[in-house]
DSSP file (Angstrom, degrees, kcal/mol; ACC not computed):
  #  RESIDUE AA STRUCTURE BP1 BP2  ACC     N-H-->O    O-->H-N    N-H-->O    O-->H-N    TCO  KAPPA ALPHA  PHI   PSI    X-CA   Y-CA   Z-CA
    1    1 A X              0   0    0      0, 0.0    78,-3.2     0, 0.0     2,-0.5   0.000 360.0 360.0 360.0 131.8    9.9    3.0   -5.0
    2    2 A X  E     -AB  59  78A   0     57,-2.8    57,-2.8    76,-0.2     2,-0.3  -0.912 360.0-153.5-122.6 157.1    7.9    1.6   -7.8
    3    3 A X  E     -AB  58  77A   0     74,-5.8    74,-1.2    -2,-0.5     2,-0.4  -0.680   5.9-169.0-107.8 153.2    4.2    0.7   -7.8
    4    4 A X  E     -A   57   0A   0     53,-3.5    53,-1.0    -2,-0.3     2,-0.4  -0.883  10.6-168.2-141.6 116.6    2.6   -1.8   -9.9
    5    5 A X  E     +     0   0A   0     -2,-0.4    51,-0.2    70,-0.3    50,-0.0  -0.672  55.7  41.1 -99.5 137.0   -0.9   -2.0   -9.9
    6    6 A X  E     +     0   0A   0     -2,-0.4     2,-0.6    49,-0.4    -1,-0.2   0.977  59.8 163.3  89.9  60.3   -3.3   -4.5  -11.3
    7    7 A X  E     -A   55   0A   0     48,-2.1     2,-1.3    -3,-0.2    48,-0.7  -0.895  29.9-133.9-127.9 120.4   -1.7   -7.6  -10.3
    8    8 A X  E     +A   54   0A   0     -2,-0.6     2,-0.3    46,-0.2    46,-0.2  -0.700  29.5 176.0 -88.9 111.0   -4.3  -11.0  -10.5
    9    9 A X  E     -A   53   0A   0     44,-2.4    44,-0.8    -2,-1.3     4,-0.2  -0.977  31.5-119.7-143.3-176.0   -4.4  -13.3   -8.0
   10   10 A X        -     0   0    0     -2,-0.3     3,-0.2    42,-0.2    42,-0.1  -0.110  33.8-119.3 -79.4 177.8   -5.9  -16.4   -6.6
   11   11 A X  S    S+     0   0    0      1,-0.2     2,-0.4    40,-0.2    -1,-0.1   0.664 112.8  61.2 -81.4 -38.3   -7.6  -16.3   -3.4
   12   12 A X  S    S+     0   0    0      2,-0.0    -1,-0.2     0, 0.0    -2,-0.1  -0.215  80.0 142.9 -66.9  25.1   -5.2  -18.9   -2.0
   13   13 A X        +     0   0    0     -2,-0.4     2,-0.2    -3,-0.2    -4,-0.0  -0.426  26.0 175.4 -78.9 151.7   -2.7  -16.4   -2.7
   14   14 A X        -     0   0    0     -2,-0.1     4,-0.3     1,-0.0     3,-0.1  -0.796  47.5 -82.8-143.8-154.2    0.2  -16.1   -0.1
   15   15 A X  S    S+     0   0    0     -2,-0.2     4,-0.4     1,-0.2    -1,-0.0   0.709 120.4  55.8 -72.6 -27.2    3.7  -13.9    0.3
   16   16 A X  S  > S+     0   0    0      2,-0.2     4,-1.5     1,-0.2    -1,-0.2   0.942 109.0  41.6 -71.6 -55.5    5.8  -16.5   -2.0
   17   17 A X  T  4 S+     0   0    0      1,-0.3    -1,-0.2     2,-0.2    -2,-0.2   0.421 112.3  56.3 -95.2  -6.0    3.6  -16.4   -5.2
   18   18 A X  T  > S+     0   0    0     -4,-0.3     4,-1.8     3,-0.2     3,-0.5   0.683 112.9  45.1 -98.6 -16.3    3.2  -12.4   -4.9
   19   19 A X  H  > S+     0   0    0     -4,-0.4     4,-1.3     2,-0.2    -2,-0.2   0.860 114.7  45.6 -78.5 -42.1    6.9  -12.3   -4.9
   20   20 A X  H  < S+     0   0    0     -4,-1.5     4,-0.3     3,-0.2    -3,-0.2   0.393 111.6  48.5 -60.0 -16.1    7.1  -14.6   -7.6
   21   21 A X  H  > S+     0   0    0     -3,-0.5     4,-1.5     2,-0.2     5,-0.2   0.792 114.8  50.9-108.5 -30.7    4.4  -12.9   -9.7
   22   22 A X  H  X S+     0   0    0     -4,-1.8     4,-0.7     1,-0.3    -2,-0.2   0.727 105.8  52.6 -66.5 -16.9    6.3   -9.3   -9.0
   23   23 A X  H  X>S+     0   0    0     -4,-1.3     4,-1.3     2,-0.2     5,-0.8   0.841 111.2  50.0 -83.8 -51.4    9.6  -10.5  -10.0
   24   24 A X  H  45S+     0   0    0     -4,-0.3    -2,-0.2     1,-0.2    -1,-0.1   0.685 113.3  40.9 -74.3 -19.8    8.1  -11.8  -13.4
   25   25 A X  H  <5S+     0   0    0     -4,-1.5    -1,-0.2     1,-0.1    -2,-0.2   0.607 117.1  47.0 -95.4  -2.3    6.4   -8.9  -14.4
   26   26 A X  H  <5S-     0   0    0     -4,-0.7    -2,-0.2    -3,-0.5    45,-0.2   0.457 103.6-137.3 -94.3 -14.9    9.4   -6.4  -13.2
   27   27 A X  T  <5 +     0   0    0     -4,-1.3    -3,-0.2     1,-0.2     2,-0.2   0.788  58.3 124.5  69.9  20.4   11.7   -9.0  -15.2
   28   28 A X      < -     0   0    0     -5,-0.8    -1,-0.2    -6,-0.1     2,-0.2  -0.693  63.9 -93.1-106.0 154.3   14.3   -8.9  -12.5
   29   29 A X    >   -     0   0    0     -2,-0.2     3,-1.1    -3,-0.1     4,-0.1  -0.650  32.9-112.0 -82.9 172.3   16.1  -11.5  -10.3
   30   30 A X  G >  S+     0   0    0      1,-0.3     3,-1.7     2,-0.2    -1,-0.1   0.822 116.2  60.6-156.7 -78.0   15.0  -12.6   -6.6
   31   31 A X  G 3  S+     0   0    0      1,-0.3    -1,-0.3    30,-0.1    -2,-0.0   0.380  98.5  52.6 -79.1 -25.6   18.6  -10.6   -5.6
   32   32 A X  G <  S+     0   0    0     -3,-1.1    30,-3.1    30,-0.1     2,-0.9   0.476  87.5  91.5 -72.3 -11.1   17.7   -7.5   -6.7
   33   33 A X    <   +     0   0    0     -3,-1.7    28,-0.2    28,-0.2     3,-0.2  -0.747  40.0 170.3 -88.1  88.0   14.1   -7.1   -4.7
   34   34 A X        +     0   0    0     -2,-0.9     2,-0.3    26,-0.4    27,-0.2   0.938  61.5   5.5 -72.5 -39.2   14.7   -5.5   -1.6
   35   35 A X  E     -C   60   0A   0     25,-2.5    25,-1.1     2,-0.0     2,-0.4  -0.902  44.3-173.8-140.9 102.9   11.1   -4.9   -0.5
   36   36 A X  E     +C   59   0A   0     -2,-0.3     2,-0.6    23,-0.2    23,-0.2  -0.880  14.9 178.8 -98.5 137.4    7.0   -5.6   -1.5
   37   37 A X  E     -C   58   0A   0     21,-1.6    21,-6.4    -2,-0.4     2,-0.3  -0.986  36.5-119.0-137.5 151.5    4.5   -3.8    0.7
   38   38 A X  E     -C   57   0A   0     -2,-0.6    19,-0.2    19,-0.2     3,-0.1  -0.763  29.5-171.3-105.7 117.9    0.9   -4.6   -0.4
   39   39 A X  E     -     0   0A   0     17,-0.5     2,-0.5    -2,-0.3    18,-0.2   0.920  68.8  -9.5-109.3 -75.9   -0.5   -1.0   -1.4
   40   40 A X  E     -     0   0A   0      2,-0.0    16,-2.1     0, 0.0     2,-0.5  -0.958  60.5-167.1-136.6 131.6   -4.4   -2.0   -2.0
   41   41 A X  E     +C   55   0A   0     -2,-0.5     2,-0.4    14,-0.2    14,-0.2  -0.806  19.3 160.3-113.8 106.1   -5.8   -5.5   -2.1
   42   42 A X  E     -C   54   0A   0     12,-2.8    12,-1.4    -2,-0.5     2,-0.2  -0.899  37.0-112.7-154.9 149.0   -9.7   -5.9   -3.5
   43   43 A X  E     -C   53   0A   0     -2,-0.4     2,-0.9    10,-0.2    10,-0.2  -0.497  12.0-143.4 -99.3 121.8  -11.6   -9.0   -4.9
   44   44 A X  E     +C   52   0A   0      8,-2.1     8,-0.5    -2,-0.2     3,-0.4  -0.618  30.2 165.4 -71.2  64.1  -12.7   -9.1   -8.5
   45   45 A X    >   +     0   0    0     -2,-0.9     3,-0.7     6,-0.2    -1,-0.1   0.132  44.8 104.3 -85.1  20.8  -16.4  -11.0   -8.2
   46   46 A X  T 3  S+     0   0    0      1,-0.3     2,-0.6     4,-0.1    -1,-0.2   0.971  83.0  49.9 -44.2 -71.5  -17.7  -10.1  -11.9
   47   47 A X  T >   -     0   0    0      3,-0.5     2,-2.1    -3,-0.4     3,-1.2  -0.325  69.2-170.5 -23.1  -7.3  -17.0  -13.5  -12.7
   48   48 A X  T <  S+     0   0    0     -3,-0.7     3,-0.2    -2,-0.6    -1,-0.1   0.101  92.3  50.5 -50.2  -4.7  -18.5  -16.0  -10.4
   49   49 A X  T 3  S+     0   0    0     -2,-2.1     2,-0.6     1,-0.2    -1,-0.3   0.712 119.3  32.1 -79.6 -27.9  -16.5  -18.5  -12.1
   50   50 A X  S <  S+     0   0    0     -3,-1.2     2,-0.5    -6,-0.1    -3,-0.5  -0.893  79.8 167.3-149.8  85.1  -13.2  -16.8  -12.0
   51   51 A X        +     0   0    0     -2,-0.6     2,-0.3    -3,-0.2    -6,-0.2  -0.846  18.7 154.2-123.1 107.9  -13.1  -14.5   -8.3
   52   52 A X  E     - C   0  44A   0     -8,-0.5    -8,-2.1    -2,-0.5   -42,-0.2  -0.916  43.2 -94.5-134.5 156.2  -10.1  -13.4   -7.6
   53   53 A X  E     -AC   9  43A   0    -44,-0.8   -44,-2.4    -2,-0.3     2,-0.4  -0.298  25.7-153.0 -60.5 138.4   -7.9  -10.7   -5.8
   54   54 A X  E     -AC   8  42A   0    -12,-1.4   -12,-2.8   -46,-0.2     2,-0.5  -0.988  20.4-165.2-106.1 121.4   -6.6   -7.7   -7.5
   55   55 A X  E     -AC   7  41A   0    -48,-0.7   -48,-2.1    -2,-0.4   -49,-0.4  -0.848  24.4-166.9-148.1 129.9   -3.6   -6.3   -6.1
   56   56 A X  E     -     0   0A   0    -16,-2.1   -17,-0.5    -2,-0.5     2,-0.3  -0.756  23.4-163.3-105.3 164.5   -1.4   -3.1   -6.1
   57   57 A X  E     -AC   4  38A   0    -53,-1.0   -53,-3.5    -2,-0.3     2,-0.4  -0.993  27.9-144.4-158.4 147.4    2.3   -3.2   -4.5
   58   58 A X  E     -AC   3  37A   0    -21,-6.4   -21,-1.6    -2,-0.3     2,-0.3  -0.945  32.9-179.7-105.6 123.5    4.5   -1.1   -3.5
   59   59 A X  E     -AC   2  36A   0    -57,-2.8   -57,-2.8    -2,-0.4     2,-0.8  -0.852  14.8-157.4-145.2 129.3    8.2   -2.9   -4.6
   60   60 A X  E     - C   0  35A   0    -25,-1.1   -25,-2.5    -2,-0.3   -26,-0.4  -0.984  19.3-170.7-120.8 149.7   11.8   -1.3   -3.9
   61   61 A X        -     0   0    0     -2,-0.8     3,-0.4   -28,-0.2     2,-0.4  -0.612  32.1-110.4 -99.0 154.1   14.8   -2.7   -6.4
   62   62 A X  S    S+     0   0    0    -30,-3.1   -30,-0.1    -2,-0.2     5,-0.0  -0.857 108.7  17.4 -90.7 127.1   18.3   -2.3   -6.5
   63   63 A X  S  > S+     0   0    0     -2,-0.4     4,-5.2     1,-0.1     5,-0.3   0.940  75.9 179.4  81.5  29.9   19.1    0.0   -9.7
   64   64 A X  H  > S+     0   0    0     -3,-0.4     4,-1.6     1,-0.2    -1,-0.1   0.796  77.1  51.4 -66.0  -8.0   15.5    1.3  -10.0
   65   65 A X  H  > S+     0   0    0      2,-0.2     4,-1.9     3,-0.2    -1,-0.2   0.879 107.4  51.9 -60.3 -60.1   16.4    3.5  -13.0
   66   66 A X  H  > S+     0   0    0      2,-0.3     4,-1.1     1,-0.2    -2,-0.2   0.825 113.5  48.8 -59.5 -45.3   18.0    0.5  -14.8
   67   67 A X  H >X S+     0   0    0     -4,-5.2     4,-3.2     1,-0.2     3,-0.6   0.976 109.7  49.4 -66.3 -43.4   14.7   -1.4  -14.1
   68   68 A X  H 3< S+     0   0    0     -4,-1.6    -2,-0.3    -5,-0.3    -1,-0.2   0.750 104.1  56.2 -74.1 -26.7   12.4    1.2  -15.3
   69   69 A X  H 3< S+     0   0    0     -4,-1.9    -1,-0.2     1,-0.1    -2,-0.1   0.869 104.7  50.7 -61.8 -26.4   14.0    1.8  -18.4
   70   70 A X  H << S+     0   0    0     -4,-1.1    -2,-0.2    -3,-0.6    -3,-0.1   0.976  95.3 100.0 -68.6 -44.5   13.7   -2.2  -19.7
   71   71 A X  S  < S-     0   0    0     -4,-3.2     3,-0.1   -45,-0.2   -45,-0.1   0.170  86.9-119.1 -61.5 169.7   10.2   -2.0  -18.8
   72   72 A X    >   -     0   0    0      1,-0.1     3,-1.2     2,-0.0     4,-0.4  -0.337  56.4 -83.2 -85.0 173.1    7.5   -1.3  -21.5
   73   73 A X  T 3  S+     0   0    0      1,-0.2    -1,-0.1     2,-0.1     4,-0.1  -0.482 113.6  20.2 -79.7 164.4    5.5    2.4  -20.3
   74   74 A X  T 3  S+     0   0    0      2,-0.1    -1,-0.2     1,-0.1     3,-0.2   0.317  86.1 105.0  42.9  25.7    2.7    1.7  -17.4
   75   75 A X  S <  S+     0   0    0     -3,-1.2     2,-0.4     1,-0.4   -70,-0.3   0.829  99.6   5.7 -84.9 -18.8    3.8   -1.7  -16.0
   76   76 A X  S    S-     0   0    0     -4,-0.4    -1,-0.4   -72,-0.1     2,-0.3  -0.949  70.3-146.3-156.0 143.5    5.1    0.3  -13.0
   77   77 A X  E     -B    3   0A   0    -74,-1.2   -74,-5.8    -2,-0.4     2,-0.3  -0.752  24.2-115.7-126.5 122.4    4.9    3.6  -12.1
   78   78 A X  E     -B    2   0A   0     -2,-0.3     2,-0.4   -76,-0.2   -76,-0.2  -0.645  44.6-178.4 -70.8 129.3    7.7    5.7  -10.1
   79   79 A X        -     0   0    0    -78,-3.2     2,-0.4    -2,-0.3    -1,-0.0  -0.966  26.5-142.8-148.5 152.3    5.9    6.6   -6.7
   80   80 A X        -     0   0    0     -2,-0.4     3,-0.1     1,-0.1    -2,-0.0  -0.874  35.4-113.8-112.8 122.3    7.2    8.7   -3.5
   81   81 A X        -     0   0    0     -2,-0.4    -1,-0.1     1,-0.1     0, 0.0  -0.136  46.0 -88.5 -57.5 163.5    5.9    7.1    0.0
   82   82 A X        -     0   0    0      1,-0.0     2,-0.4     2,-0.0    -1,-0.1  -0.135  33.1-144.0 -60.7 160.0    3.3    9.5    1.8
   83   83 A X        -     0   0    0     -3,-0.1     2,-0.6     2,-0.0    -3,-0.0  -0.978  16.7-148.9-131.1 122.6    4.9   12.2    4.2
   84   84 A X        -     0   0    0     -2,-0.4     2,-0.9     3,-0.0     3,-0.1  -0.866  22.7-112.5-108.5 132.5    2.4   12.5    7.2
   85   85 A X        -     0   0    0     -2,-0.6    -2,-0.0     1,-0.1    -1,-0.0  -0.517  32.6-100.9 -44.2  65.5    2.4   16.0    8.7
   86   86 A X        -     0   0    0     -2,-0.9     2,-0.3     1,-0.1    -1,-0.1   0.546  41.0-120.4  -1.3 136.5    3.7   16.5   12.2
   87   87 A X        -     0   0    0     -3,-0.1     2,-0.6     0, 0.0    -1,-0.1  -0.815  26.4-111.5 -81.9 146.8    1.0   16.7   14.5
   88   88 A X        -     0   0    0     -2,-0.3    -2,-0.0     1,-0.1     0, 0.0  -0.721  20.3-128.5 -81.3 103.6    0.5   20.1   16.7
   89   89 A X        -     0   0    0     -2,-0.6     2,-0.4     1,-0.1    -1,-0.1  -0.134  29.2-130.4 -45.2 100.4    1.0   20.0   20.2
   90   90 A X        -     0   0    0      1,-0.0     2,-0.3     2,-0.0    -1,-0.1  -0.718  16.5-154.7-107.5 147.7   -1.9   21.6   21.7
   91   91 A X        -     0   0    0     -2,-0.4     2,-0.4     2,-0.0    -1,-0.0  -0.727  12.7-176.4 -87.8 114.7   -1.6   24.4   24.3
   92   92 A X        -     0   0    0     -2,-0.3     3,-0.1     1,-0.1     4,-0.0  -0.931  23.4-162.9-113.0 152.3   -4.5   25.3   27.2
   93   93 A X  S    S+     0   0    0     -2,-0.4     2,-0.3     1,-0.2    -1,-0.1   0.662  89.1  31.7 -83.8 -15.1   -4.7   27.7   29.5
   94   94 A X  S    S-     0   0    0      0, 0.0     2,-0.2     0, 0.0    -1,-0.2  -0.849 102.4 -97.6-153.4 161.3   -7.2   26.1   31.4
   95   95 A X        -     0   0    0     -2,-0.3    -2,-0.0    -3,-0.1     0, 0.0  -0.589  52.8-117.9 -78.7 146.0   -7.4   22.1   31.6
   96   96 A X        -     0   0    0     -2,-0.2     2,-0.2    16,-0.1    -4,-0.0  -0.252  30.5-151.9 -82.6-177.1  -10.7   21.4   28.4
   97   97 A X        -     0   0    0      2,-0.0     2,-0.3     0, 0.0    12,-0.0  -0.744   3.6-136.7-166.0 111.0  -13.8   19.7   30.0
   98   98 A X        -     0   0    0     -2,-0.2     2,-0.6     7,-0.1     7,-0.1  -0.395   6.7-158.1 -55.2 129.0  -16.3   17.3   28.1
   99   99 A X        +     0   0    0     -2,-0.3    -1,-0.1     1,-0.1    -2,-0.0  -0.934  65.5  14.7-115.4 103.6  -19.5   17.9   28.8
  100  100 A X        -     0   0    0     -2,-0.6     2,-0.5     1,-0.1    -1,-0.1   0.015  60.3-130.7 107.4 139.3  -21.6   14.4   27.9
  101  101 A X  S    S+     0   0    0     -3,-0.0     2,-0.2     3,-0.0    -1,-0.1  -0.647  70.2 126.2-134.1  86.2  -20.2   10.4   27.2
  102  102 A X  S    S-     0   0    0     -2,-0.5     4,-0.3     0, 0.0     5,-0.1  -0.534  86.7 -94.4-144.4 146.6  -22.4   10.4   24.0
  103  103 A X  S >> S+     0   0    0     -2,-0.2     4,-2.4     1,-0.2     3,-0.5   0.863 129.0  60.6 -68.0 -21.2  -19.9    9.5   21.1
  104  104 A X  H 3> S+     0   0    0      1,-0.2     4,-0.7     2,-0.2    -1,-0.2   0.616 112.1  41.8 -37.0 -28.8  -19.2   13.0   20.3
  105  105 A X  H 34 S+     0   0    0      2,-0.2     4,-0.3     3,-0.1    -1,-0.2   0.436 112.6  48.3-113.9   7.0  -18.0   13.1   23.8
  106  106 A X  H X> S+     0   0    0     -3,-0.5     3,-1.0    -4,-0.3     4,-0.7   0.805 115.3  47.5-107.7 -64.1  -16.3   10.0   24.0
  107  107 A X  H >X S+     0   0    0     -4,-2.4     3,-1.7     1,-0.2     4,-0.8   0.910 112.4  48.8 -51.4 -48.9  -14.5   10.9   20.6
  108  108 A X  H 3< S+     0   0    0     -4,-0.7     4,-0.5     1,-0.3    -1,-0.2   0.885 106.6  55.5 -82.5 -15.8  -13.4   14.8   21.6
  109  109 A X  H <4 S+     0   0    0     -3,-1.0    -1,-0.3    -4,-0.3    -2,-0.2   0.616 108.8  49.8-110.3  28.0  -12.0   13.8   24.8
  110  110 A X  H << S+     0   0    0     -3,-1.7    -1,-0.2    -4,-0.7    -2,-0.2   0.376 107.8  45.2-151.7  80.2   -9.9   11.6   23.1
  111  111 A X     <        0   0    0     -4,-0.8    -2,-0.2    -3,-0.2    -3,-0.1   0.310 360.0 360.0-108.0 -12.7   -8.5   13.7   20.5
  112  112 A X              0   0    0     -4,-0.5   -16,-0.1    -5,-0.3    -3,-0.1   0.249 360.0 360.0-108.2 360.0   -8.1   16.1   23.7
């Protein structure tokens, strides 16, 4: 999976023209793009003439090796999706009991 960070676009931006803008800076064709998932999205308001979204993606290719060599160093960066940790199955001996419907006690019993 490669990530590409730092991608400008308009506010009127939609799925088409983020496909379009990743495929022209990865230099590939539309048949080779198996996947974009939108990694962090946040609005550039320095400007007040010119405010627009700034945008990472996360992009898999067919042949990502092949891609990553044409490209120049740091238009995209090889990156390994997150691995979330099993969660632990917790054991009581005795059934818990909240004491209080306070948020502290609204939150624990249900994490419980």
């Amino acid at each position: 999976m490669l990530r590409i960070d730092n991608l400008s676009l308009p506010l009127s931006w939609d799925m088409a023209l983020l496909t379009e803008t990743v495929l022209r800076k990865l230099r590939i064709p539309a048949d080779m793009l198996q996947s974009i998932t939108l990694a962090k999205k946040s609005v550039d308001a320095r400007d007040k003439g010119d405010v627009h979204f700034v945008i990472s993606v996360d992009v898999k290719v067919k042949n990502e090796d092949a891609v990553l060599k044409r490209l120049k160093p740091g238009v995209a960066n090889r990156v390994n999706p997150p691995q979330l940790p099993p969660l632990a199955q917790p054991k009581f001996n005795r059934p818990p009991v909240v004491v209080g419907a306070g948020p502290a006690g609204l939150f624990a019993s249900l994490r419980l």
